[in-house]
C-alpha positions in Angstrom: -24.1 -65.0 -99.7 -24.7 -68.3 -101.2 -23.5 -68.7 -104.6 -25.7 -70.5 -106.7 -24.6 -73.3 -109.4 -25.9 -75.3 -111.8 -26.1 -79.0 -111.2 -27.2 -82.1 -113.5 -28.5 -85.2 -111.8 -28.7 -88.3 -113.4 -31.2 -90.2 -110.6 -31.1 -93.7 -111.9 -33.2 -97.0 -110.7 -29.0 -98.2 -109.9 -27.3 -95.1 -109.3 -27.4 -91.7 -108.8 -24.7 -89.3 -110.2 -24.1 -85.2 -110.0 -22.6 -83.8 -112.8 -21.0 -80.3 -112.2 -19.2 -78.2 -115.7 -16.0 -77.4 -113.6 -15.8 -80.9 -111.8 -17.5 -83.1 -114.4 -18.8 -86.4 -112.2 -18.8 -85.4 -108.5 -21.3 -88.3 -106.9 -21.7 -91.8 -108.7 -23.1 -94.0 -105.8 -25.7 -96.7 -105.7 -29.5 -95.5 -105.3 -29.5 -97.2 -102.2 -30.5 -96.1 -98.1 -30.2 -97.7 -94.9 -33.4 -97.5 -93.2 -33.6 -98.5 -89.3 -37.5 -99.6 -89.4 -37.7 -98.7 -86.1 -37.0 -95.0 -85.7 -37.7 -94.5 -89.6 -34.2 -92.9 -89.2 -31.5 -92.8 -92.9 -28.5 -94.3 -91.8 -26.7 -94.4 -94.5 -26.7 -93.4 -98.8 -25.3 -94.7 -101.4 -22.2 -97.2 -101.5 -22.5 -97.6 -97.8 -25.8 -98.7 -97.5 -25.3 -100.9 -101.1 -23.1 -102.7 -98.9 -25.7 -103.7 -96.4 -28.0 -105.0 -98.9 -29.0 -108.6 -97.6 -26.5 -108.7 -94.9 -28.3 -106.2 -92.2 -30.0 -107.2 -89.0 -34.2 -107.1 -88.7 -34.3 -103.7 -87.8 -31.9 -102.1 -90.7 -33.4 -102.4 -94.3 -31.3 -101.4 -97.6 -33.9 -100.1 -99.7 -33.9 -98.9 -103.4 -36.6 -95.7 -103.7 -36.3 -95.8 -107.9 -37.9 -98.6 -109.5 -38.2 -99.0 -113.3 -36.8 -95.4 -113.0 -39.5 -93.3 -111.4 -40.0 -92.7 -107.2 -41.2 -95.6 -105.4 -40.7 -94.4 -102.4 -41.3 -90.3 -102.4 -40.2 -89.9 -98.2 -36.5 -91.5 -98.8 -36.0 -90.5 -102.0 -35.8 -86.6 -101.1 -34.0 -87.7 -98.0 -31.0 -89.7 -100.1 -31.5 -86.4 -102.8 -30.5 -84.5 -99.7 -28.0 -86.5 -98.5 -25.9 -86.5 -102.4 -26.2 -82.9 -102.7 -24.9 -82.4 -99.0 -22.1 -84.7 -100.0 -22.0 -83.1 -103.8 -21.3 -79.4 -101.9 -18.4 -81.1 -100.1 -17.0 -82.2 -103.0 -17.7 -79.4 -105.4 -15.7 -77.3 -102.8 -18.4 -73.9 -102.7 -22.1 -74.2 -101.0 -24.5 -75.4 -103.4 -27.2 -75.0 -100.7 -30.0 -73.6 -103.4 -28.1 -75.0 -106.8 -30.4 -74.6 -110.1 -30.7 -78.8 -110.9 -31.7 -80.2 -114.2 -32.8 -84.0 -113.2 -33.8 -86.6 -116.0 -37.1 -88.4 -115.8 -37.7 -91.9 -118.1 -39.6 -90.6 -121.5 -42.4 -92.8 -120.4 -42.9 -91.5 -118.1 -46.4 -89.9 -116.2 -46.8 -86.3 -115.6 -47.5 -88.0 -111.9 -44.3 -89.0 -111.9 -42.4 -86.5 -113.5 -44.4 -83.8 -110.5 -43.4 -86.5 -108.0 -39.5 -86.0 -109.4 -39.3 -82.6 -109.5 -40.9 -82.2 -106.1 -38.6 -84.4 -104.6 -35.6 -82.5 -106.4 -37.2 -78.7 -105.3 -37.8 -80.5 -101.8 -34.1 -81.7 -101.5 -33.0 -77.8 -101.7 -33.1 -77.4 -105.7 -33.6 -73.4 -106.6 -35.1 -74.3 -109.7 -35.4 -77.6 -111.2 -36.0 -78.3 -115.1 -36.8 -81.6 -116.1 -34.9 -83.4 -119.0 -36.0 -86.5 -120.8 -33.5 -89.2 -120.3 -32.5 -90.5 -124.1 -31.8 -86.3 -124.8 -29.9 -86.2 -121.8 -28.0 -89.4 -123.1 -27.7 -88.4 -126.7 -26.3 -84.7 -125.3 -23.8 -86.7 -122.6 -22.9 -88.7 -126.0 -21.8 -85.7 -128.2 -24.2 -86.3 -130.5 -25.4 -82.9 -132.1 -29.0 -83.6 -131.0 -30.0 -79.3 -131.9 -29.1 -80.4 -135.6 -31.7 -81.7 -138.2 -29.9 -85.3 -138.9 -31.5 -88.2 -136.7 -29.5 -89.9 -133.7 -30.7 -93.3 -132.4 -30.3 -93.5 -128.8 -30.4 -96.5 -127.0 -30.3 -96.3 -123.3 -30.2 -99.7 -121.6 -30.4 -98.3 -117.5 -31.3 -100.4 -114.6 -34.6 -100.0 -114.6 -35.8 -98.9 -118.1 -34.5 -99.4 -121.5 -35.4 -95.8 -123.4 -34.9 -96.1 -127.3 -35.3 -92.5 -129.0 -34.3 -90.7 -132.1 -33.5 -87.1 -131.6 -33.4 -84.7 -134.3 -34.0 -80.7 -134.0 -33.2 -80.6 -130.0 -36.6 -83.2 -129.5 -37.1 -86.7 -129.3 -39.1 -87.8 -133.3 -40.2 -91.4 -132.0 -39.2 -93.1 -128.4 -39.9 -96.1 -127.1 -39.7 -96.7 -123.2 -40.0 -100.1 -121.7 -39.8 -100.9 -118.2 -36.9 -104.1 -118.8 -33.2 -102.9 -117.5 -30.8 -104.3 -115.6 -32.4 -105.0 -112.8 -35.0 -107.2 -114.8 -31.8 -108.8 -116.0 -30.7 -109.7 -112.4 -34.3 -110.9 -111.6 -34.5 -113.1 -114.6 -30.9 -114.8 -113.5 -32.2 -115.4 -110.2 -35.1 -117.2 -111.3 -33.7 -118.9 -113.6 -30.8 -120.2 -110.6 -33.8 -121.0 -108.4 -36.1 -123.0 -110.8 -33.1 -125.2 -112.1 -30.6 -125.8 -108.9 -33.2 -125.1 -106.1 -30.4 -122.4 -105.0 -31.3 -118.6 -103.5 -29.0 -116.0 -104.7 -29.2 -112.4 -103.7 -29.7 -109.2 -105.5 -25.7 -108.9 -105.3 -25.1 -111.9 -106.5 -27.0 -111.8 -109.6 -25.7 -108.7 -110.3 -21.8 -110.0 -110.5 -22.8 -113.2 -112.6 -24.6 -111.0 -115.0 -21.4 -108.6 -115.1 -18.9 -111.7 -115.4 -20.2 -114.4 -117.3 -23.5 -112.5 -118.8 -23.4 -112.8 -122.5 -25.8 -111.2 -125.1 -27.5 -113.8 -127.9 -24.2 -113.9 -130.0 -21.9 -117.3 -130.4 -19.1 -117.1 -127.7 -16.2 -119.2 -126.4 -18.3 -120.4 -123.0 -17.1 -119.2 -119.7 -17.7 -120.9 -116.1 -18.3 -119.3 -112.8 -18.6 -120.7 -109.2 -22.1 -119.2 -107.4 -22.9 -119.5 -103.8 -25.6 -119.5 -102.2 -28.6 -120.9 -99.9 -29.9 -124.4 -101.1 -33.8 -124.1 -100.9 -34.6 -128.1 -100.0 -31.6 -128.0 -97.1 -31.6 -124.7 -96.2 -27.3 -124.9 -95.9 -25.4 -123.0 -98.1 -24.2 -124.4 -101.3 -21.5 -124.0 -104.7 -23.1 -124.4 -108.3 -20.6 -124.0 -110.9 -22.7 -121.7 -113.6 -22.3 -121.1 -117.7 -22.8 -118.2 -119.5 -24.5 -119.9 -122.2 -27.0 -120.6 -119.0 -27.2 -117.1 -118.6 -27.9 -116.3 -121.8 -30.9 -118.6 -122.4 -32.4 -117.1 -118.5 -31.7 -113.7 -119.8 -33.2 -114.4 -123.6 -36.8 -112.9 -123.4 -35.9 -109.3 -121.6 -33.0 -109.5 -124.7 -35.5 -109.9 -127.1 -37.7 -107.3 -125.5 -35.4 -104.5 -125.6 -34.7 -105.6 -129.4 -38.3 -105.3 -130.0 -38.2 -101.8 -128.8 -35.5 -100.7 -130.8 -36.9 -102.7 -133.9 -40.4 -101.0 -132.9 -38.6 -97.0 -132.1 -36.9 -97.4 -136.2 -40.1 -98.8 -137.8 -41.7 -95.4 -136.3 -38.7 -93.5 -138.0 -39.9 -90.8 -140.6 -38.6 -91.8 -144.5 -36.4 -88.5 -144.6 -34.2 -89.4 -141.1 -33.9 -93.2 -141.9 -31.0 -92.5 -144.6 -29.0 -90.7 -141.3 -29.9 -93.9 -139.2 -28.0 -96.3 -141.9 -25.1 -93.8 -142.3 -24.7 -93.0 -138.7 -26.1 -96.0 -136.4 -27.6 -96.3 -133.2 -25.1 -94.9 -130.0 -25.5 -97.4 -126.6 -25.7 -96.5 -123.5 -26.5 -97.0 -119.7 -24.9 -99.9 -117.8 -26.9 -102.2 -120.1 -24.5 -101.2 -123.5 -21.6 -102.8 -121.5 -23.1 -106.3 -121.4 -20.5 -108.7 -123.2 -21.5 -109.2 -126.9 -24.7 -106.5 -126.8 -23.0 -104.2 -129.7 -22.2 -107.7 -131.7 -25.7 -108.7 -131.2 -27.3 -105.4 -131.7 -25.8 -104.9 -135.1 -26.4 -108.3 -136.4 -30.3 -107.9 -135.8 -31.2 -104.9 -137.0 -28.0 -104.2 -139.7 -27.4 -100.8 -138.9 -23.3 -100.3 -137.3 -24.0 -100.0 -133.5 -21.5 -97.7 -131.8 -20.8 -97.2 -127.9 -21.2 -94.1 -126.4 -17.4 -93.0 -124.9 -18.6 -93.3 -121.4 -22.2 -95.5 -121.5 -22.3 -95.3 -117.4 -22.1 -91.3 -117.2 -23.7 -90.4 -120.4 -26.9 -89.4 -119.1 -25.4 -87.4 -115.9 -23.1 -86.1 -118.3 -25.9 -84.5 -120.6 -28.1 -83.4 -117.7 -25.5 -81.2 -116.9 -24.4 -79.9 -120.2 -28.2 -79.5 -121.2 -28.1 -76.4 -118.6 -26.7 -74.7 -121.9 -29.5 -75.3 -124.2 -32.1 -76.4 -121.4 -34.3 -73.1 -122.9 -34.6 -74.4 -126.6 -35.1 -78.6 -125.0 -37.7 -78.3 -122.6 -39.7 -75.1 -121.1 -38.8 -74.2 -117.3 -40.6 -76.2 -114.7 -41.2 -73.8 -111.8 
């Protein structure tokens, strides 16, 4: 006899985590599979296959099923779902083979999308599957008291949506969900690389000079990083030596975007939370809240303190799984 747990899964555009009460954070790998296009066979999940990404022969393709935090691609996503919760069963240490699962979904979700989600879930070998909005599941992974009547501001910047929501009473008051993230981030630098050196950098890439030298819209000391990659009038490869006050101006208008959705979410707020908002701030979290400068910036534009959540990367994991507790008064079951 199987004994069944409860699971949280945190299925993010960049990474997918399982969140168990005993274990805490089992899985945190990249959403990320190794397709061979040939026999449509998975040949690898997760950090593996992030490995591969641009670096694979013709017939192997690194894919990412998530984009802006919904399923792209339905087929592969239940497969890599499968894969994690074999691996999560392994690690957890007892069979999780038909685990109840609560799974976030993007508050802006469609009810297309959300069915597509929870299909995939049920599909992977879920028992029973309730769906959570992401900036609860945040808040919840954030200790904030989201079942009380006082208003918490949650920003989540992820890597493929930026949620803003204030919770009060267990239920999101106003939200604001755009699709601008991280990967939009990476996007914009490798534009910006492209237009201005002729040079072609790769998802990776992007990625590491957005981590290293990627600076919010705040005054900074500037810092300097060497970039490779393929010169577009050559075609050899080439070394650009890039500033972060570069980065800052490619990466300017999805900045100002995700303000404008946090400006937007607290202009929506009713009169009787707003006093809580001034008193207790706005929490960040999601890969975005580690961004150099983002709480400086943040609390400078819209003069409210702006705190970090104690783990911004495993908040939302964190929450789905804790919500199992209180999943009755959030959100009704989804059979």
């Amino acid at each position: 006899m199987f004994s069944t747990s409860e699971i949280g899964i945190d299925l993010g555009t960049a990474n997918i985590l399982v969140y168990s009460k005993d274990k805490g954070i089992a899985i945190n790998e990249p959403s990320v599979v190794a397709i061979d296009t040939v026999t449509k066979n998975v040949l690898a999940v997760g950090t593996e296959a992030k490995s591969m990404i641009g670096k694979t022969p013709g017939k192997i393709v690194a894919v990412r099923p998530l984009k802006d935090g919904v399923i792209a691609d339905y087929d592969v996503t239940t497969e890599m779902l499968k894969q994690i919760m074999k691996k999560a069963s392994k690690k957890l240490g007892f069979s999780i083979r038909k685990p109840t699962v609560v799974v976030c979904t993007p508050s802006g979700a469609t009810s297309v999308e959300r069915r597509a989600i929870h299909d995939a879930v049920k599909n992977a070998g879920a028992k029973i599957v309730h769906l959570i909005e992401e900036p609860v599941a945040a808040a919840i992974g954030a200790d904030l008291p989201v079942d009380e009547p006082i208003a918490n501001v949650i920003v989540d910047i992820g890597g493929g949506t930026t949620e803003v929501a204030i919770i009060s009473f267990g239920g999101v008051v106003s939200c604001h969900s755009i699709r601008i993230g991280g990967d939009q981030l990476d996007e914009d630098i490798i534009g910006y690389v492209r237009k201005n050196y002729n040079l072609l950098i790769g998802e990776r890439t992007a990625e590491n000079i957005k981590m290293e030298i990627g600076y919010a819209l705040v005054k900074h000391d500037e810092l300097l990083m060497e970039v490779r990659g393929r010169d577009l009038v050559t075609g050899l490869p080439k070394t650009i030596t890039l500033s972060s006050t570069e980065m800052q101006n490619s990466m300017r208008e999805s900045l100002l975007h995700i303000l404008e959705a946090i400006r937007a979410t607290l202009e929506d707020c009713p009169p009787e939370l707003s006093g809580d908002i001034v008193d207790r701030g706005v929490i960040l979290t999601g890969g975005g809240a580690l961004m150099k400068g983002m709480q400086e910036w943040l609390s400078e534009e819209i003069v409210v303190p702006v705190h970090l959540a104690p783990s911004p990367l495993e908040s939302v994991a964190i929450g789905t799984g804790r919500s199992l507790q209180v999943i009755h008064k959030l959100q009704k079951v989804s059979k």
